[in-house]
Structures are given as C-alpha cells and as structure tokens.
C-alpha positions in Angstrom: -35.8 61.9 49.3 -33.1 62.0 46.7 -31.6 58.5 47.6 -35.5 57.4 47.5 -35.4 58.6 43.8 -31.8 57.3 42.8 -33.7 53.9 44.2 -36.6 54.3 42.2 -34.6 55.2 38.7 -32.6 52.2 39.4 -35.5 50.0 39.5 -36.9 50.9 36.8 -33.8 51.1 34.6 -33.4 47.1 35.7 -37.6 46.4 35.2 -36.6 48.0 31.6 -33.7 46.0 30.7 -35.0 42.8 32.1 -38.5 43.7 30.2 -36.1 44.0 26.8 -34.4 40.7 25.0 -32.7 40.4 21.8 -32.5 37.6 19.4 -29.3 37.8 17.2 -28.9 37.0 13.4 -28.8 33.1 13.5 -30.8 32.2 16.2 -34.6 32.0 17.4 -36.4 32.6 20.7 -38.7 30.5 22.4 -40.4 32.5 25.3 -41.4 30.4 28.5 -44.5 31.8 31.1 -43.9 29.9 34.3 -42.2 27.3 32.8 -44.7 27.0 30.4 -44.2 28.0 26.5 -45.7 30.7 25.5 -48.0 30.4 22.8 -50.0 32.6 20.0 -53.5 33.6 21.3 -55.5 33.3 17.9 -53.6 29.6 16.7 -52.3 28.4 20.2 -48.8 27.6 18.3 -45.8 27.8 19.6 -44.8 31.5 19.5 -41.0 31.2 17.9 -39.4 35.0 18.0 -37.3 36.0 14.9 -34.2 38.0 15.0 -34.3 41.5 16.8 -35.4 43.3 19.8 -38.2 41.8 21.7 -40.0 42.5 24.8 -41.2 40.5 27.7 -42.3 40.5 31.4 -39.9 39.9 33.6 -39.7 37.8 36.6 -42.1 36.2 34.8 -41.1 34.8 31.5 -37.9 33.4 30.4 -36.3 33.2 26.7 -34.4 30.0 25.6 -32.6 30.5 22.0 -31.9 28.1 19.7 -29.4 28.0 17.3 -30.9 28.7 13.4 -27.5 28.3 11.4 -26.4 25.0 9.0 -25.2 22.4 11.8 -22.7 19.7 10.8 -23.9 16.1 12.0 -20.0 14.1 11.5 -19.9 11.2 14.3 -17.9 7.9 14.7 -17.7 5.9 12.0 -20.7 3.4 12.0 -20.7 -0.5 11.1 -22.9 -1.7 7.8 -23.6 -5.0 6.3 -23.6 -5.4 2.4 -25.8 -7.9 0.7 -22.7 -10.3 0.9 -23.4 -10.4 4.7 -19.8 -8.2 4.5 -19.2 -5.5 6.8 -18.0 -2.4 6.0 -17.1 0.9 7.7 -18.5 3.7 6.8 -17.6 7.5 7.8 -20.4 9.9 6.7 -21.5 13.1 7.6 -24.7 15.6 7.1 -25.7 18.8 6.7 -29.1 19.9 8.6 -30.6 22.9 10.1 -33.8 23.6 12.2 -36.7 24.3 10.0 -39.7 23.9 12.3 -38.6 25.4 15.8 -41.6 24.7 17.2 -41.7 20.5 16.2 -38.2 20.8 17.0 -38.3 21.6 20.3 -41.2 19.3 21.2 -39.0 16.8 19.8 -36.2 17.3 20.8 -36.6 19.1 24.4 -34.6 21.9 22.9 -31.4 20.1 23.0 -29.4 19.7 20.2 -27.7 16.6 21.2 -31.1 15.0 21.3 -31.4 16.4 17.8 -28.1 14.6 17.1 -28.8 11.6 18.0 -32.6 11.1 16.6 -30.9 12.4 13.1 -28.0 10.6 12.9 -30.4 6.9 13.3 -32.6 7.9 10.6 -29.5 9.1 8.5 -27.9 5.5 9.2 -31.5 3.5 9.0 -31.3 5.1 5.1 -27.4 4.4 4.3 -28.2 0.7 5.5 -30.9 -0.1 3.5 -28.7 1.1 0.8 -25.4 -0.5 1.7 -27.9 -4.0 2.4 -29.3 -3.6 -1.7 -25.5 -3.3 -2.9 -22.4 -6.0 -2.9 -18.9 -4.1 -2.4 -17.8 -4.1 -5.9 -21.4 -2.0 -6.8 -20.5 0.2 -3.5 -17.1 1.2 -4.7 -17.5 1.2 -8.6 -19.9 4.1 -8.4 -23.0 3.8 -6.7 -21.4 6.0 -3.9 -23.4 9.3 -5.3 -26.7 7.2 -5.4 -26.7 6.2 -1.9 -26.0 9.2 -1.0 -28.6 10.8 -2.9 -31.2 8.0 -1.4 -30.2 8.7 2.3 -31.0 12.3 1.9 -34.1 11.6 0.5 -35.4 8.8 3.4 -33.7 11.5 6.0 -36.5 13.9 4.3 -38.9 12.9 6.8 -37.0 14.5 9.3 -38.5 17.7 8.5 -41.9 16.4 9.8 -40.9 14.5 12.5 -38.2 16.5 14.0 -38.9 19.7 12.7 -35.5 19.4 10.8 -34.4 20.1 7.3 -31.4 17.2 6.1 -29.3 19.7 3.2 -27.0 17.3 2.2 -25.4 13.7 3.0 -21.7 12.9 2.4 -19.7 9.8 2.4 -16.4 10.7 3.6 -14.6 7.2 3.7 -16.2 3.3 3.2 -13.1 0.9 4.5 -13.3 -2.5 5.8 -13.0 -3.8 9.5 -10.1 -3.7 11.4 -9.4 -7.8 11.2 -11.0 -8.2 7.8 -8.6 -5.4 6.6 -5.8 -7.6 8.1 -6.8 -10.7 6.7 -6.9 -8.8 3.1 -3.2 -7.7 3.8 -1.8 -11.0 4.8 -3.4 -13.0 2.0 -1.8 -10.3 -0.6 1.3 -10.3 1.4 1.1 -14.1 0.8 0.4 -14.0 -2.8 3.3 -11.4 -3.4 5.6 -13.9 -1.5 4.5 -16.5 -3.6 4.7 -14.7 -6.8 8.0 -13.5 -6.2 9.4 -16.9 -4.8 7.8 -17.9 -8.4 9.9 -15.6 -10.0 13.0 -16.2 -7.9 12.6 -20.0 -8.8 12.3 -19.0 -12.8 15.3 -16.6 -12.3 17.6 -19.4 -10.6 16.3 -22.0 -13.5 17.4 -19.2 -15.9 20.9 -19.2 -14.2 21.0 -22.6 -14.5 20.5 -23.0 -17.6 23.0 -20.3 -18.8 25.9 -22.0 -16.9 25.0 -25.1 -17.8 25.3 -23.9 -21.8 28.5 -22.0 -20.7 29.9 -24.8 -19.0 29.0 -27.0 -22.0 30.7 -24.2 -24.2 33.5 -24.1 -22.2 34.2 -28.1 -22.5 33.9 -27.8 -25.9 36.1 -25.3 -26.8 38.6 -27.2 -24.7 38.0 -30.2 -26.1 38.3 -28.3 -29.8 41.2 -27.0 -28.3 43.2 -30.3 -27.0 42.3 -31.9 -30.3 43.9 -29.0 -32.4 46.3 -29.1 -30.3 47.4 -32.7 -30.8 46.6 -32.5 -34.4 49.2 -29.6 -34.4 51.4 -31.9 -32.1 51.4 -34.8 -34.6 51.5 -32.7 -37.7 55.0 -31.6 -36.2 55.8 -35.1 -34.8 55.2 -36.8 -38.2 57.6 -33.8 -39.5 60.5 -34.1 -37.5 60.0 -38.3 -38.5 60.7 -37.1 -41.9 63.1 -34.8 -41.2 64.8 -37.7 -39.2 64.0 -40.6 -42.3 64.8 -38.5 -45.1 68.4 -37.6 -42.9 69.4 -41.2 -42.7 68.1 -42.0 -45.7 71.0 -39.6 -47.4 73.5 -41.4 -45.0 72.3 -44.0 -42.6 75.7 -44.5 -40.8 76.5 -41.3 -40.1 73.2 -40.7 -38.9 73.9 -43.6 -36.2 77.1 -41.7 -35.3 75.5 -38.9 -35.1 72.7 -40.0 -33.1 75.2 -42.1 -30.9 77.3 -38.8 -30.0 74.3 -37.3 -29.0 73.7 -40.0 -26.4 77.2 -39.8 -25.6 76.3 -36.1 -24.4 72.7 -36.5 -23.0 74.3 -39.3 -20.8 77.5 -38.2 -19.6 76.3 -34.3 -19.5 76.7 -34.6 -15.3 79.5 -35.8 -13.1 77.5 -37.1 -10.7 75.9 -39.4 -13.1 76.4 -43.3 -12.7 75.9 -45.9 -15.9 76.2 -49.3 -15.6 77.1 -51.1 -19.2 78.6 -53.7 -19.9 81.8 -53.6 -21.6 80.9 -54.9 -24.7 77.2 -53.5 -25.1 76.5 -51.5 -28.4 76.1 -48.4 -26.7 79.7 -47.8 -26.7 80.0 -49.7 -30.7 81.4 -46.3 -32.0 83.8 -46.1 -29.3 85.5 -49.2 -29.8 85.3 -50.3 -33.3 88.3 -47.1 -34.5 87.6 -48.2 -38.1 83.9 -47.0 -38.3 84.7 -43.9 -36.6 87.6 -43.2 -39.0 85.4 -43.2 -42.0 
C-alpha cells in the first residue's frame, strides 16, 4: 500500500510538471494540439504565449518557442549591377526581429533560416534597385546613407508578409570584383610605371644637360687658360728677346763670344759626346782666330 502511494505521488508530481511550461524573457510560445496549433476560441488566431509560466495538457500538446530578441541578418557578400552595367560587391547587413509570431510562423514554418533567407532576397531586391538607379561615382560620393535608407523602407513590407519587423540596414563594404579590381591595379601600376619612366627620362635629360654645360665650362676655362698661358709665355719670350737685343746692342762682339762659350759648354758638357765639324767651320771661329779672343 505504501509503494502504491509513493507510485501515485510520483505520477502526479510528473502529470504536474509536464502540465506546467515556461516561456523566458525573449522568447514566445506557440502551443501545438496533435500537431495541430492551437488557436484562440473567440478569433480562431494563432494563440502566441508571452513570457511566464503557462499551463498545458500533457501528452497532448506540445510548446515550440521562438526566439523574440533583435536578430542580425550579415551573409556573403552579394553581386550588384550599377547603371553602368558595372558590378560591384556589396557587404550589407540588417537588423530585424519577429513582430507578428503568428504570420511568421505560417511563413516561415517556424524556422529561422527560412526567415533568413525570404529576408535577405527582399533586402537585396531593394539595394539593387538602388545600386541599378546610381553610377559608381553617385554610390561612393554619398548616396550610401540614401540607399540605405530606401532598402529599409522597400524591406518594410516584410512586416506584412513575413510577420517581420526590418530595424535597420547597413552597408558594411561596396568593392569591386575580384578581376575588375585586378584590372584597376595593373592599369595604375602601368600608369605609375609610365609616369615615373617619364620622370626618369626628364631626370637623365636634366643630367645631360648639366654635364653638357660643365663640360662646355670646363673647355673653356681650358681654353682661357692655354691662351693666358701662351700670352704669359710670349710676354716673357718677347722679354728675354729684349733682354738678349738690348745685350748685344751695348756690345755685339762680346755678346757672340759670350754666346759661343756657352755652346762651347752645352756641347762638350758629356764625355761620351761625339761632334763632327769641320776644321774650319765657324763654330770653332773664337777658337782659332787668338786676336778676337784677346780683345
């Protein structure tokens, strides 16, 4: 008898608890009966349960809860055309959060990937119709805040066909293609090489130019130079002529003497030296004639 009421208070502590459900902060209940959702008797809407502590027959009906909180819609990157026929990349995300559990859950079957997916086409069926109006210079000059701002308000009609609320739509990053992006690259890498072969050229024109007007200083200043140079040259020549004229004008014979010894001396100033003269040749006239070299 007292196991037969242990088994009894057991049961009915589990027919309690499974009879009891709670809905937390954040979330909202959906009650099925036999697989089949429950509904309010006086509308026949879809009876959604709010946060708290809620009751229901078990073995009978089951609770599905759905998430109430701000979701973050951020996927891949997604492809648009401008009205340049240009594609551009564009990383967006959105904020959302279920309004209408009820439409949201006929919609979507409950499942938030569903959800997902049917918001993130109209989000994108917006920002193309914006990006298709715009050419990229409009896009990246400042009409980012106004596309935005339109492809929150086309996503508006979310909240009737989904049962979904679109808070906010943010573009994170707008870049072009991979190979477009590469194409962009090589032509500036191209135009950089060209400007700087440009300037390259204009530097070794420069250089030129300098050592051309060095070199040309250069051959002048020798030139300035050799011509002082003989001018100095012949200033002392045409000295040493006078010197030498106004010498033999004071005494020309001794002068000859004098001029004779000396090539006497430059001549005979080796022993090895050889001169062949003849005897009577007037480089030896001082030597013979005794009467000249007496006076």
């Amino acid at each position: 008898m007292k196991n037969f009421i242990v088994v009894v208070i057991a049961a009915l502590f589990l027919l309690v608890v499974s009879s009891v459900f709670v809905i937390n902060e954040g979330q909202r209940g959906i009650v099925f009966q036999f697989s089949k959702i429950k509904r309010d008797d006086a509308s026949g809407e879809m009876r959604v349960y709010d946060p708290g502590l809620h009751f229901k027959f078990p073995m009978i009906e089951n609770v599905r809860k759905i998430d109430a909180r701000i979701q973050t819609l951020d996927e891949a990157p997604d492809r648009f055309v401008t009205s340049e026929k240009k594609d551009l990349i564009v990383d967006s995300y959105a904020k959302w959060r279920i309004v209408d559990f009820s439409t949201y859950y006929l919609r979507t079957s409950g499942s938030i990937d569903n959800a997902r997916a049917l918001l993130k086409q109209k989000i994108n069926n917006g920002l193309r119709s914006e990006f298709g109006t715009r050419t990229i210079k409009e896009i990246v000059s400042g009409d980012r805040s106004t596309i935005m701002l339109k492809a929150l308000e086309s996503a508006e009609s979310s909240r009737e066909d989904l049962g979904i609320e679109v808070i906010d739509v943010r573009i994170k990053a707008i870049n072009l293609p991979t190979e477009v992006s590469n194409s962009i690259y090589e032509r500036m890498r191209a135009e950089r090489t060209a400007v700087a072969e440009e300037h390259r050229s204009q530097g070794r024109e420069q250089s030129e130019i300098i050592r051309s007007t060095i070199d040309a200083k250069v051959v002048i200043m020798l030139a300035t130079a050799q011509k002082e140079a003989l001018e100095t040259r012949g200033q002392g020549d045409a000295l040493a002529a006078k010197v030498y004229a106004d010498a033999y004008k004071q005494d020309a014979e001794f002068y000859s003497f004098y001029r004779s010894l000396q090539a006497y001396e430059n001549s005979f100033n080796s022993k090895s030296d050889i001169m062949v003269v003849k005897p009577d040749s007037d480089f030896f006239h001082y030597l013979k004639d005794t009467d000249k070299t007496k006076k």
